[in-house]
C-alpha angles and dihedrals in degrees: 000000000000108000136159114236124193152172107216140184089078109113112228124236138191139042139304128192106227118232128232120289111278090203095047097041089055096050081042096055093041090054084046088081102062102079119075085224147067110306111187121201120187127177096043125155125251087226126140094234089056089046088051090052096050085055092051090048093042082049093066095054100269124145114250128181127175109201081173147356085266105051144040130194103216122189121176096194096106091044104149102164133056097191126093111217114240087230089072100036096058091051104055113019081211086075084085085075089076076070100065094036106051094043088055088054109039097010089239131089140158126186127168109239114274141263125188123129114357088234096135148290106331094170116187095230087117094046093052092034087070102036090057087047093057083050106272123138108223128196123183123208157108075041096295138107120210125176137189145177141184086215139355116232126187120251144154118271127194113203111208093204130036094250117180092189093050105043085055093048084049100045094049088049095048100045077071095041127094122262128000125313130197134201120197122189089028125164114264095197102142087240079070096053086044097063087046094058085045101050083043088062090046088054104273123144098221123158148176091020107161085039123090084239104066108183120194136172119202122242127199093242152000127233136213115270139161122241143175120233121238109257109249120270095189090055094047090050090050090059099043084051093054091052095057096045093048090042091234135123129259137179121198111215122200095021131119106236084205086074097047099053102114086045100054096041087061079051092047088044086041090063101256128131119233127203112190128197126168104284105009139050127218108219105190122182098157109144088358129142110211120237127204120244135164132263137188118187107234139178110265124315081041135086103290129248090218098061087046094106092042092053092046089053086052096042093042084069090048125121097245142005124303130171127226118202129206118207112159100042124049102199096038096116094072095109088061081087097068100028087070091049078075093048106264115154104223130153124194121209116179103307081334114113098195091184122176121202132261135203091236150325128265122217118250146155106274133169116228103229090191151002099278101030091055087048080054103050088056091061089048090050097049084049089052144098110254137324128007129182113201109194125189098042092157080089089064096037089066091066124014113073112226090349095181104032089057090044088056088044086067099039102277113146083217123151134179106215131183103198145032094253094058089052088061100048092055097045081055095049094045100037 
């Protein structure tokens, strides 16, 4: 059955060290291919969506090793198939990077068309856009895209729309293509910048990445190498945000507070206080009252899309109205629903959250619709009144690294259960 149970309305307290970047771990693995060596990734996440891609990658004939849960030795040299299984496509939309990065290699690719969260439409125009433009001819159907060149040649490439997910697939094709390419409009996530620093240790000639003008000259091949995964910014704001729903006090261990700053100023507007060293962030609510403030989802180094639904639990216990405002995806309000079941008051206008504070949450029986809205309905639940069920965790589980055991590090009366029998059991302990 597989749900989170939990007591909330006690504030947590304490410290987490924050995992490895999931988005940037799953581009990572997928470049990995690409030498014909030894490539070594450490600080990974244990996270189901990580574990999906090694399969995917151990499917088409690459080496994969695994000396520990939070690292993985790749080597493509034994690659023997170009094509990328629909069983592991429709589990982690990053599967769509084998893509860029096969086709780089081999100049021929076929992936089915991805799955992932249902947040909303994430089409692959961009993604095709760029590898035509490199020289590539690309045909979609029967669910699949394939691609294949005679050769790859360096181009500009204008990108319409600021597209994390294609300016990485582009990137990974063009380091192995002739000549120079140029994006321009490129995404400047730090996961972006991530996958740069880690084909430039394969070999790769890659420049200006974190800016919207991304340079790169191709080189004939890639070599082994050994790298260090990001820590996760979207873990490290989920726990900020818990602690200033529950009015606690967290600190965030092994993160780069550079890459939290929008999610720290709707903090600051939110009331909290905020104590920065040089890896970790200090987010204190103790004997606040929220205010409300307004957010608008951007692309970095914007507020993030992906903390939306951990701002608007906050929000939704703040003394007066504030708006969220969702601006990449177009479906990522579907946990409102069953936000309100615990007694948010939250309207939803066209991508427009118009939410008014409450005194507090009550516990109740909700469903998580995706990765980071589940992660949110567990806030709201350890900020609630009593008991709250959270079903469909295999959402969270893609993408949040021991989720219960560092909640209860912090104070959080948080269990996973598997049956009916082991929910009740903890409603009895904890009641």
């Amino acid at each position: 059955m597989g749900q989170y149970v939990m007591k909330g309305g006690t504030p947590l307290y304490g410290s987490v060290n924050i995992s490895g970047a999931k988005n940037a771990a799953l581009a990572i693995l997928a470049a990995a291919v690409m030498a014909d060596e030894d490539v070594t990734i450490t600080n990974l996440p244990d996270v189901n969506d990580v574990r999906v891609m090694l399969g995917a990658i151990d499917e088409i004939g690459a080496k994969v090793e695994r000396p520990d849960r939070h690292s993985a030795i790749i080597n493509g040299s034994t690659i023997n198939v170009l094509t990328v299984d629909y069983e592991y496509i429709k589990k982690i939309r990053a599967s769509y990077y084998m893509l860029g990065a096969l086709l780089g290699k081999y100049k021929k690719a076929e992936v089915a068309l991805p799955g992932g969260c249902a947040i909303g439409a994430r089409p692959m125009d961009l993604h095709t856009k760029g590898f035509r433009a490199l020289g590539a001819t690309v045909d979609e159907g029967y669910g699949l895209i394939s691609a294949k060149a005679d050769r790859l040649v360096g181009t500009h490439i204008y990108l319409d729309k600021v597209s994390v997910g294609a300016t990485i697939n582009i990137m990974m094709a063009a380091v192995l293509a002739e000549g120079k390419t140029s994006i321009e409009n490129a995404a400047k996530e730090p996961h972006v910048v991530d996958v740069a620093n880690f084909l430039n240790s394969m070999g790769a000639d890659i420049k200006g990445a974190g800016t919207d003008l991304i340079r790169i000259n191709g080189v004939d091949h890639l070599h082994g190498t050994e790298y260090s995964v990001i820590p996760d910014q979207i873990e490290a704001g989920t726990f900020m945000y818990a602690a200033a729903a529950t009015h606690g006090e967290i600190t965030v261990k092994n993160v780069i507070p550079k890459h939290l700053e929008a999610t720290t100023a709707k903090l600051l507007e939110a009331g909290c206080r905020i104590a920065e060293g040089d890896d970790m962030v200090t987010v204190s609510a103790r004997d606040i009252v929220l205010q409300p403030t307004q957010v608008t989802t951007l692309p970095y180094p914007g507020f993030p899309t992906d903390m939306q639904p951990q701002m608007t639990v906050v929000l939704g216990l703040a003394d007066g109205v504030s708006t969220v405002t969702e601006s990449i995806f177009d479906n990522r309000f579907k946990y409102v629903a069953e936000l309100a079941r615990m007694g948010a008051s939250i309207r939803v206008e066209s991508n427009i959250a118009i939410i008014t504070g409450v005194d507090h949450y009550t516990g109740a029986r909700v469903d998580a619709p995706d990765l980071r809205a589940g992660a949110a309905l567990v806030i709201a639940g350890l900020a609630a009144d009593g008991m709250t069920t959270v079903d469909d965790i295999r959402f969270i589980e893609r993408g949040y690294e021991d989720f219960t055991e560092k909640l209860r590090g912090v104070g959080a009366n948080i269990e996973k259960v598997d049956d009916e029998r082991a929910l009740k059991k903890f409603m009895f302990q904890v009641s």
